[in-house]
C-alpha positions in Angstrom: -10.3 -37.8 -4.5 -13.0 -36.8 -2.1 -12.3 -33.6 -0.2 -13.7 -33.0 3.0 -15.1 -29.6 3.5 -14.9 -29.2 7.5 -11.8 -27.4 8.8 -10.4 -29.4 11.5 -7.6 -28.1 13.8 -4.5 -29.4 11.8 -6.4 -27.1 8.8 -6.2 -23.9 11.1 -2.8 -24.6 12.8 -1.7 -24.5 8.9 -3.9 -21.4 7.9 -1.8 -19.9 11.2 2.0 -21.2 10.5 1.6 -20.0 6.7 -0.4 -16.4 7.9 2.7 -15.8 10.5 5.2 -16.4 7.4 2.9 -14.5 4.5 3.1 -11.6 7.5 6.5 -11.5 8.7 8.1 -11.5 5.0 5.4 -8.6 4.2 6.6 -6.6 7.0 10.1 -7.7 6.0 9.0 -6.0 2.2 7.4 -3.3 3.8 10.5 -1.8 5.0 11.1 -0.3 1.5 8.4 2.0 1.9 10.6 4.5 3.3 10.9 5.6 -0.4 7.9 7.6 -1.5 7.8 5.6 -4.7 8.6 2.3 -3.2 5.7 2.7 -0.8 3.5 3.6 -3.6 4.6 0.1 -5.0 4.4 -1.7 -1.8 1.5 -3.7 -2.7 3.0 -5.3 -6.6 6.1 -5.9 -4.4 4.7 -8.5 -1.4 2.9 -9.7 -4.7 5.8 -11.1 -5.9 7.8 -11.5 -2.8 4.7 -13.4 -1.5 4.0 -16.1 -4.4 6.2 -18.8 -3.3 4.5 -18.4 0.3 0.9 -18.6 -1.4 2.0 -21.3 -4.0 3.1 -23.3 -0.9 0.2 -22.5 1.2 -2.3 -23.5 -1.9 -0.9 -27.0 -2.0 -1.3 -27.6 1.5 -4.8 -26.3 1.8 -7.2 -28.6 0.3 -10.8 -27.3 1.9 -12.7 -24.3 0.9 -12.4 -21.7 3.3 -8.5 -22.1 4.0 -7.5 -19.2 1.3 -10.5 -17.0 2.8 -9.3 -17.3 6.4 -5.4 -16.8 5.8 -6.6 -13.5 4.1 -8.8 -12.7 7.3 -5.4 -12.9 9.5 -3.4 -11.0 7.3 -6.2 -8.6 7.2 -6.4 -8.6 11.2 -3.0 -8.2 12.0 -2.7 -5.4 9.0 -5.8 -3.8 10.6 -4.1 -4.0 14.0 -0.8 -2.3 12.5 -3.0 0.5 11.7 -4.1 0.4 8.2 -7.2 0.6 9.4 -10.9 -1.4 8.9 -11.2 -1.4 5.0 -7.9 -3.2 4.9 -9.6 -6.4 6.9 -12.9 -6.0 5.0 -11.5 -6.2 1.2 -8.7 -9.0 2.5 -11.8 -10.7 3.6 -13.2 -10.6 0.6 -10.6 -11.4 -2.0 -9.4 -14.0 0.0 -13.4 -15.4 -0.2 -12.9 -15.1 -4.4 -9.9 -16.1 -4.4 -11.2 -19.3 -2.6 -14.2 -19.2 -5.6 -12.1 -19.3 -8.1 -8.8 -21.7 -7.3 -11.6 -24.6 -5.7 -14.2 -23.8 -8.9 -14.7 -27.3 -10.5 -13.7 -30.6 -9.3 -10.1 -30.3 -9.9 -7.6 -27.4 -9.3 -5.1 -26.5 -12.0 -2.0 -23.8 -12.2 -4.2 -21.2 -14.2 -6.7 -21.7 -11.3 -4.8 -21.2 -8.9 -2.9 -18.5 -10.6 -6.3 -16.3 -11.0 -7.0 -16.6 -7.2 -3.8 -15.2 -6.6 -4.1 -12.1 -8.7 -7.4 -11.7 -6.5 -6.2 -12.8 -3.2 -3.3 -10.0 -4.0 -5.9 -7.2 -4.3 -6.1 -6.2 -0.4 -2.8 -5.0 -1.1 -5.1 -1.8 -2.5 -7.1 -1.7 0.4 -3.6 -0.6 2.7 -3.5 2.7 0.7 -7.1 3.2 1.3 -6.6 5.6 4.2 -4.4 8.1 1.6 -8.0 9.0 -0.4 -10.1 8.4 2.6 -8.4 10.8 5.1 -7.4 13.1 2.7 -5.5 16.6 4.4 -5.8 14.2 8.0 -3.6 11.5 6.4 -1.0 14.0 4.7 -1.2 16.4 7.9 -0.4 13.0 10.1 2.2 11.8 7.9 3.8 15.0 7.6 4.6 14.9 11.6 6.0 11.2 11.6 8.0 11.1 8.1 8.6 14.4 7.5 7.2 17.2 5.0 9.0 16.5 1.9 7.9 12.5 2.0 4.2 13.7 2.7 4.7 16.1 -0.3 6.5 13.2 -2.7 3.5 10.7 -1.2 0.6 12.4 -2.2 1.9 13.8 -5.6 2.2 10.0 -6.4 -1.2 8.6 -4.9 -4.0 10.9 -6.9 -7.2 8.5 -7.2 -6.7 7.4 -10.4 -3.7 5.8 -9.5 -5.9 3.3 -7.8 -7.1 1.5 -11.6 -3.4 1.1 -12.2 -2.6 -0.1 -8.9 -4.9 -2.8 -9.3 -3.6 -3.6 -12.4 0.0 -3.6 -11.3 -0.6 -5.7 -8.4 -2.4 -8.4 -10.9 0.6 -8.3 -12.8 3.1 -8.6 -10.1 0.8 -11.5 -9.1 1.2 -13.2 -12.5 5.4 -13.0 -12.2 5.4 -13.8 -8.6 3.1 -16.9 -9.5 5.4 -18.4 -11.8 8.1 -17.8 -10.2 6.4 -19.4 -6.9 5.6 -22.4 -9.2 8.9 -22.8 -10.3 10.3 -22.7 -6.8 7.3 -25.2 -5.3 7.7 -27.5 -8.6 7.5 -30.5 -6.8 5.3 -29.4 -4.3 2.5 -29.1 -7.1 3.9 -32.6 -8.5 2.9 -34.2 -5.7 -0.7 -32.3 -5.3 -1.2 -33.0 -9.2 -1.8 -29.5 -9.6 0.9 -30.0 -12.8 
């Protein structure tokens, strides 16, 4: 099979319909963050919430540069939301590995496409970003709009070495939501000859 490498407009109406969904379900997730600890969390969550989304999305995109561009637009919009300019920089980029690795070689296979997920999941990270960035700013603004004892439970929770674990529990949570996405999108991946 031959793949053609331009995008063409049925390519980016795709990369659109499956960013809207990826988007609106994360939002739908994020509304657990009203729990200290479950905000914490927040990004090993959407990564298994998100799987079946990706799984489906992955199947459908056949070009390089589809993965890379439906992490731009989540980065965007997430930017937009107010998780500020990191947050569209590293979905940029792990949606560009993540592209790397699942399109590496001439065909794609589950473990492939499994490993650009656990990267493609990493901009999750990038959302907490502004918590060791802004510092006594973040904490002081978060105090007015959640409350003081939130603020307090938040930031004994997000010291900076949480950020190694983070990583790791998001590739993790990327690895369950993956197979659980594969069993869901089973004959999706049939038909691709991805298994």
């Amino acid at each position: 099979m031959e793949k053609k490498m331009k995008l063409e407009v049925k390519d980016l109406m795709t990369i659109g319909i499956f960013a809207t969904i990826y988007i609106v379900v994360k939002i739908i997730v994020g509304f657990v963050g009203v729990i200290p600890i479950l905000c914490v969390i927040l990004p090993m969550i959407t990564a298994v919430v998100c799987a079946p989304i990706y799984m489906l999305f992955v199947t459908k995109a056949e070009k390089f540069g589809m993965i890379t561009l439906l992490a731009a637009v989540v980065g965007a919009v997430m930017m937009i939301a107010g998780y500020g300019w990191l947050t569209l920089v590293v979905s940029f980029v792990c949606g560009l590995l993540a592209d790397v690795m699942t399109n590496i070689g001439n065909k794609r296979s589950f473990g492939k496409i499994l490993a650009g997920y656990c990267i493609f999941s990493q901009w999750g990270v990038a959302m907490l970003a502004p918590v060791w960035m802004q510092g006594d700013a973040y904490f002081k603004d978060l105090s007015e709009t959640m409350g003081k004892e939130f603020s307090d439970s938040f930031r004994a929770m997000t010291p900076p070495w949480v950020i190694p674990v983070l990583i790791a529990g998001i590739a993790v949570a990327a690895v369950i939501g993956g197979f659980f996405g594969r069993k869901i999108m089973k004959k999706h991946f049939e038909r691709s000859g991805i298994i």
